[in-house]
C-alpha positions as CSV (number, residue, x, y, z in Angstrom):
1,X,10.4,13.4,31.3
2,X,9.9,15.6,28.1
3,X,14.3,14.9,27.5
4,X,13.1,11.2,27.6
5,X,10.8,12.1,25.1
6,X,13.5,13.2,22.6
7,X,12.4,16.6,23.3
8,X,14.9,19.8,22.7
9,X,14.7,22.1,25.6
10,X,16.2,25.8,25.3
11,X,16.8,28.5,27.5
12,X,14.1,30.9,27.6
13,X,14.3,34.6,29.5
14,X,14.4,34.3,32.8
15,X,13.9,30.8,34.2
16,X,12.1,29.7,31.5
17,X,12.8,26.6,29.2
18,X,10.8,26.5,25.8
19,X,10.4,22.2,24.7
20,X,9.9,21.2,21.5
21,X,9.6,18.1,19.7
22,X,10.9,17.6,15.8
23,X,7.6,16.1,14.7
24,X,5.8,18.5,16.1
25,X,5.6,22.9,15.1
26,X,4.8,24.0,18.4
27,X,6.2,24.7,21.5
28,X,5.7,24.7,25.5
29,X,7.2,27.2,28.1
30,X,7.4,26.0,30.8
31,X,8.6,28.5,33.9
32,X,10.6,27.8,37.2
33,X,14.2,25.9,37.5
34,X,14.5,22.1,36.7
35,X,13.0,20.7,40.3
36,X,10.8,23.4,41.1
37,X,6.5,22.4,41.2
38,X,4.9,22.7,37.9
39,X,1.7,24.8,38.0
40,X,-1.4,23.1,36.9
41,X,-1.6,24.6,33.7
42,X,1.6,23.4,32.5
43,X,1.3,20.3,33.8
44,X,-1.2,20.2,30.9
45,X,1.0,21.7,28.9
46,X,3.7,18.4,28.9
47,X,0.9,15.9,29.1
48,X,-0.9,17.4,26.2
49,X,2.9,17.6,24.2
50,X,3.4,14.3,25.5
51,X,0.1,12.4,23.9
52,X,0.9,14.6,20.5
53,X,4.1,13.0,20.2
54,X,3.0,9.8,20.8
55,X,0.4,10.2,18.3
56,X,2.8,11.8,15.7
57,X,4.5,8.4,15.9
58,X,2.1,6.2,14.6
């Protein structure tokens, strides 16, 4: 979803990946592998990164 997105994902420690968009100066960790459940609170995380870049696009 967020590579859709054009976002860049990087390794973080561990099994974390830290996202990124280039319009945008923040970023999300997000923890787990790639297929793992999200927790709730990052769920939030990529929908709230998800509306900013949309917005950051108008």
């Amino acid at each position: 979803m967020l590579l859709k997105a054009d976002c860049i994902c990087e390794q973080g420690k561990g099994s974390h990946t830290k996202c990124s968009h280039p319009l945008l100066d923040y970023k999300i960790t997000i923890s787990g592998k790639d297929g793992n459940d999200a927790k709730r609170y990052q769920e939030k995380d990529v929908k709230d990164l998800l509306k900013d870049i949309q917005e950051a696009q108008k």
